[in-house]
C-alpha positions in Angstrom: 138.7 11.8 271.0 141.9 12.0 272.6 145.5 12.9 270.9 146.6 10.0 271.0 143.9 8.2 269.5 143.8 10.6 266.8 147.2 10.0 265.9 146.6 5.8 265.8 143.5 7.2 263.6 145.4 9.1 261.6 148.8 6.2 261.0 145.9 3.6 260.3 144.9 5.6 257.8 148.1 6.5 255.9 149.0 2.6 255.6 145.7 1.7 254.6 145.9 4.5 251.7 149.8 3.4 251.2 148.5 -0.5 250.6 145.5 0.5 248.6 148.2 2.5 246.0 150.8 0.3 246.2 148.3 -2.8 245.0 146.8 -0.9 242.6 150.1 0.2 240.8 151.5 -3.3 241.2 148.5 -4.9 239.6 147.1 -2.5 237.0 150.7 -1.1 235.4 151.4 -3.1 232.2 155.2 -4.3 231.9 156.7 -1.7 229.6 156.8 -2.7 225.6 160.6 -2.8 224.2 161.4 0.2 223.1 159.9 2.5 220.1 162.7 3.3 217.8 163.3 6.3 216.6 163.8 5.2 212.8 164.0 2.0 211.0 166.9 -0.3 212.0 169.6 -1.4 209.7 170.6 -5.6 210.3 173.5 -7.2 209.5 172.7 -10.7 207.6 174.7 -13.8 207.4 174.0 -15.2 203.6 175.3 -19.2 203.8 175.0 -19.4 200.0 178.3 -17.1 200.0 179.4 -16.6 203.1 179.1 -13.0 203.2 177.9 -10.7 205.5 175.7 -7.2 204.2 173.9 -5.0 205.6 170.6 -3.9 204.8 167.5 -2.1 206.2 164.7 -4.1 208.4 161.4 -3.9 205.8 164.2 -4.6 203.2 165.2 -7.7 205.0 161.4 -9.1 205.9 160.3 -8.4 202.1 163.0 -10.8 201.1 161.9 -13.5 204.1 157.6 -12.8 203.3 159.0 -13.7 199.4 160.8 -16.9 200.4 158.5 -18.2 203.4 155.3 -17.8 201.2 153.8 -17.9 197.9 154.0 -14.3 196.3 150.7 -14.8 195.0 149.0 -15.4 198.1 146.4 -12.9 199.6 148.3 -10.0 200.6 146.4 -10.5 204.1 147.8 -13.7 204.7 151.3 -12.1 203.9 151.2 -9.2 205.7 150.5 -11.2 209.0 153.7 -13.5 207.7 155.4 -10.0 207.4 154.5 -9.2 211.1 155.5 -12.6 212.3 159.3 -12.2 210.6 159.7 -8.7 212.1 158.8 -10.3 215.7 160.8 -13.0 215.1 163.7 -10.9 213.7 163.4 -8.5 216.7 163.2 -11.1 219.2 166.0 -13.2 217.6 168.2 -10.1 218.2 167.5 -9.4 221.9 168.9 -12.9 222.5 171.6 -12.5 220.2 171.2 -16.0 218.5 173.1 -15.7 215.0 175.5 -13.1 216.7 176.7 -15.7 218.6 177.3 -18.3 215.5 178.7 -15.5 212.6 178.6 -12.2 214.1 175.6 -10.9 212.6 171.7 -10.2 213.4 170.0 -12.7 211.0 171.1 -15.7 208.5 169.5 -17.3 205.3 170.2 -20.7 207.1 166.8 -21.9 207.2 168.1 -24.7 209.8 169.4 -21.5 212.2 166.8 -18.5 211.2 164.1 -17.6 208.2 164.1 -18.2 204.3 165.4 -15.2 202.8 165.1 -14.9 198.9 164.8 -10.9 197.4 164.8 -12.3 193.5 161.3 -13.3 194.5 160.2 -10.3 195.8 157.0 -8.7 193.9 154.6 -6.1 194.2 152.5 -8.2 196.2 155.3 -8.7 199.0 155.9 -4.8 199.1 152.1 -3.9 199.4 152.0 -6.7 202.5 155.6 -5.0 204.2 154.4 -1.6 203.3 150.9 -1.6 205.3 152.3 -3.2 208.4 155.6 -1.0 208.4 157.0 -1.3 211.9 154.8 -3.3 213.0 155.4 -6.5 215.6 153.8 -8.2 218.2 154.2 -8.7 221.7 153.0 -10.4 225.2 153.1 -8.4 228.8 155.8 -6.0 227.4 157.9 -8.7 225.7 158.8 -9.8 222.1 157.4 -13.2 222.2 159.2 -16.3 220.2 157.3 -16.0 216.8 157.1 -19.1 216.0 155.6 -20.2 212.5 155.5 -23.0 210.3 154.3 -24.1 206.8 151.2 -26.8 207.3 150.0 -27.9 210.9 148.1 -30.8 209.4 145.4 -29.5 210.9 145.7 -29.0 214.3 148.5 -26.5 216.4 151.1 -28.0 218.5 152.3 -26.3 221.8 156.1 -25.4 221.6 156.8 -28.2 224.3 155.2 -31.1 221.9 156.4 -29.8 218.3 159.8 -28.2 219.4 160.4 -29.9 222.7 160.9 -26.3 224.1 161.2 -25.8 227.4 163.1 -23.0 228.3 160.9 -20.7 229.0 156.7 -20.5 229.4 155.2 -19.8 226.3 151.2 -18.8 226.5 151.1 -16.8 224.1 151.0 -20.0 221.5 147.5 -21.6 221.1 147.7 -25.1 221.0 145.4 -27.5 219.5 143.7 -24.8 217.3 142.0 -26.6 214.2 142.4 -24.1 211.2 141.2 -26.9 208.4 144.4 -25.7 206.3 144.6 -29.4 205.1 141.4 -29.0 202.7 143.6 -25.9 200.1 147.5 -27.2 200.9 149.1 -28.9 198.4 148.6 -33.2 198.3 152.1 -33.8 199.7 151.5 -32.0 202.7 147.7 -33.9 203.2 149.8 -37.4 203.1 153.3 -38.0 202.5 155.7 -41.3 203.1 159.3 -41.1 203.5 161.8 -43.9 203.7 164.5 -43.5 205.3 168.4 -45.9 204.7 168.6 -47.4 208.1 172.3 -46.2 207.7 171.1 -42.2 208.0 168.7 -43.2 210.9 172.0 -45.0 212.9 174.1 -42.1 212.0 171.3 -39.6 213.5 170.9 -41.7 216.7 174.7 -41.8 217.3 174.7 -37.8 216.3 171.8 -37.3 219.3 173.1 -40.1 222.0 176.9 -40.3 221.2 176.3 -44.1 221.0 175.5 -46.7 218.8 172.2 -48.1 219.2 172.9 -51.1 217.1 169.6 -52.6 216.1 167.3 -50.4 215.5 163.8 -52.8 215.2 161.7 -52.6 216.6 160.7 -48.9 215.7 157.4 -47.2 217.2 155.9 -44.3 218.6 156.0 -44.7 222.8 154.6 -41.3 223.5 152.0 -38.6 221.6 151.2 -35.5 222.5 147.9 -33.5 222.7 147.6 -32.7 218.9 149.0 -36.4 217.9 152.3 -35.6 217.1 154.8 -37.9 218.0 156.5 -36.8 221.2 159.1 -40.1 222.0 160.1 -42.3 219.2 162.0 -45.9 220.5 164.2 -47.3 217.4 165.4 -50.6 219.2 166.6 -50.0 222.9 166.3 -46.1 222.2 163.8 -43.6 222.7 164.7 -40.3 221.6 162.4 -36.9 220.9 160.5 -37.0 218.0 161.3 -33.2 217.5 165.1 -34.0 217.5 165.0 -36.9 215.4 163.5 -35.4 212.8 166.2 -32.6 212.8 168.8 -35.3 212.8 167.6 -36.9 210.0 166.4 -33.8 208.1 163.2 -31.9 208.6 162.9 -31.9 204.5 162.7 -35.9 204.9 160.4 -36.5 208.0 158.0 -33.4 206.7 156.4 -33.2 210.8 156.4 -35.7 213.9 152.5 -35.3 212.9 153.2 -39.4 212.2 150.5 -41.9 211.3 152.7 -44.5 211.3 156.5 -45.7 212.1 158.0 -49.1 210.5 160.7 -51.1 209.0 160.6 -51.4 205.6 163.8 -54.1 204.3 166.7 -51.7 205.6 164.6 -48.5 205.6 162.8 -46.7 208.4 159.2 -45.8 207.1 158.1 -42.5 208.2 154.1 -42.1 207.3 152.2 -38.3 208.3 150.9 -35.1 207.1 151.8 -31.5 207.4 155.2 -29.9 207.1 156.8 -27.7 210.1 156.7 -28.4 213.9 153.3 -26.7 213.7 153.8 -24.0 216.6 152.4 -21.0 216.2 151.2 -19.1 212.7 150.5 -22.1 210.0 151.0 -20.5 206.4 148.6 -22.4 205.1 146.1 -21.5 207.5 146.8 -18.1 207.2 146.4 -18.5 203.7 142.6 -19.9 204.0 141.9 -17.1 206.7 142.6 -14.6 204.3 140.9 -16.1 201.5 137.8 -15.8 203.5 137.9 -11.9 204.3 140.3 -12.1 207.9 142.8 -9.7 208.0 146.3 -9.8 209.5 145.3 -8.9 213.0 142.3 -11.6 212.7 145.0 -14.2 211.6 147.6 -13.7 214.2 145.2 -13.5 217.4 143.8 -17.1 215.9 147.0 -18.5 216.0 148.5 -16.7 219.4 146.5 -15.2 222.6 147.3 -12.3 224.8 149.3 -10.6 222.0 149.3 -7.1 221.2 150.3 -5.6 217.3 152.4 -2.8 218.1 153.8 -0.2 215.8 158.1 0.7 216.9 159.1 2.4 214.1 157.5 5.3 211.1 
C-alpha cells in the first residue's frame, strides 16, 4: 500500500471514529437535572389574607400547602406524593419567576395565582409525609416540569391543552385520559353537582374575556369536547369562548370542572351540570388518595399520573 493511500486510510478513519463519538455523546448524555443545592432553600411568601410578606424555610412552606391541599387524615402515601408535587411546583414556579413578578416574592396563598397554604392545619400526619420525601422533586429530560394537580378528575385525566387550554409549551410528561376510578370514594358533590349561575355574572364574565357585550346570551351549548369529555368551546349566544377561561371568569368554586354533562338556561340563570372539581391535569387527590389506600406508594402514584418523570432528591 502506498503513502498516500495510507494517509486516505488513515483520515477515513479518524472521521469515522470522530462521527461514531460525537453520535454517541449527542444521543446517550442526559440533559443535566437543575441543580442539587447545597442546603434547604428559604422562600419568601406572599400571604393575601394580610398582605404581608415572610419568610420561611421550603419543607416549612410545603407542610403548610400538603395541610391545606389535602385531608390531614389521608394516607400518608397519598400525601407524601402531594408533598413532592408542591415542592416541584414550588421549584418550578420559581425558575419562571411567576409571583415575583405580581408581589415580589417566590410563592402566594392566592389559590387563584399559586397553592393552598394553611400551617394551623398542619399535623403529625403532614410532617411524617414532608419528612420522608425531604428534598425530594420530580423532573423530565433535566427539567422541573409544570406540576400540575387537581382535586377530583371525575374519573378520567385531561391533557393540559383540554383542561387548562395550555399551550405554551409541550407537556408529555402529563398522562392524559388515565381512568383512576377516584369517583367511587370522593365525596357526592364532586360525583354530581349543578350550579346556576345569574345570567348577570355570566354577561359580566363574557365582557371580562371579550371586551364586548355579547348581549343575548341563548342559546348556550357545548360546540366543542375534548378527548376526556370536558368541555373545550362553550357558545353563549353569538359567542364561543374556552371552557377553561369561562370557568375562571365566573369562578372555578361555581363551575366545579368543564367535565359538563350539560349546559342550559334556566329563567335568567345559566345551568352548569358535571362532576369533578379541578381542570383535572395531572396528580388527582382523590385518586391519589384511593392509590394509597390500596398499598401504592408515592413513587407508584406519581408515575400513574405523569410519564418519563424522575423523583430526584436536591437537597439533605
Amino acid at each position: 500500500m502506498s503513502r498516500r493511500q495510507m494517509h486516505f486510510l488513515l483520515v477515513t478513519v479518524l472521521i469515522l471514529n470522530s462521527l461514531f463519538f460525537y453520535g454517541c455523546s449527542s444521543s446517550s448524555v442526559r440533559k443535566p437535572s437543575p441543580e442539587r443545592l447545597k442546603k434547604e432553600p428559604t422562600i419568601s411568601l406572599y400571604v393575601k389574607e394580610t398582605g404581608q410578606k415572610k419568610q420561611l424555610k421550603m419543607e416549612e412552606y410545603v407542610a403548610g400547602v400538603v395541610a391545606a391541599e389535602m385531608e390531614t387524615n389521608w394516607p400518608i402515601n397519598a400525601l407524601a406524593a402531594q408533598a413532592i408535587i408542591a415542592r416541584t411546583y414550588t421549584m418550578k414556579n420559581m425558575e419562571t419567576g411567576k409571583i415575583k413578578k405580581l408581589h415580589g416574592t417566590d410563592a402566594s396563598t392566592d389559590i387563584e395565582e399559586f397553592q393552598a397554604y394553611d400551617a394551623a392545619k398542619i399535623n403529625s400526619n403532614v410532617r411524617k409525609a414532608v419528612r420522608m420525601t425531604r428534598g425530594q422533586v420530580i423532573t423530565y429530560k433535566g427539567k422541573y416540569p409544570n406540576a400540575w394537580f387537581s382535586a377530583c378528575c371525575g374519573g378520567i385525566t385531561a391533557s393540559a391543552q383540554e383542561g387548562l387550554a395550555f399551550t405554551q409549551e409541550a407537556t408529555p410528561y402529563i398522562k392524559a385520559g388515565v381512568r383512576d376510578n377516584c369517583l367511587s370514594i370522593t365525596v357526592p358533590e364532586n360525583r354530581h353537582w349543578q350550579a346556576s349561575v345569574p345570567k348577570e355574572k355570566v354577561l359580566a364574565a363574557v365582557r371580562q374575556l371579550t371586551g364586548a357585550n355579547p348581549g343575548s346570551l341563548a342559546p348556550v351549548k357545548i360546540t366543542e369536547k375534548g378527548d376526556s369529555g370536558r368541555a373545550v368551546k362553550i357558545k353563549l349566544g353569538d359567542t364561543e369562548l374556552g371552557g377553561p377561561a369561562l370557568r375562571n371568569a365566573v369562578g372555578s368554586d361555581v363551575v366545579r370542572s368543564i367535565l359538563l354533562n350539560r349546559l342550559f338556561m334556566q329563567g335568567n340563570n345559566v345551568v352548569f351540570t358535571g362532576k369533578g372539581f379541578g381542570h383535572g391535569v395531572g396528580l388527582c387527590q382523590w385518586g391519589a388518595n384511593l392509590m394509597a389506600q390500596k398499598g401504592k406508594g408515592p413513587e407508584d402514584i406519581i408515575n400513574f399520573y405523569y410519564q418519563g418523570v424522575q423523583i430526584e432528591k436536591k437537597w439533605e
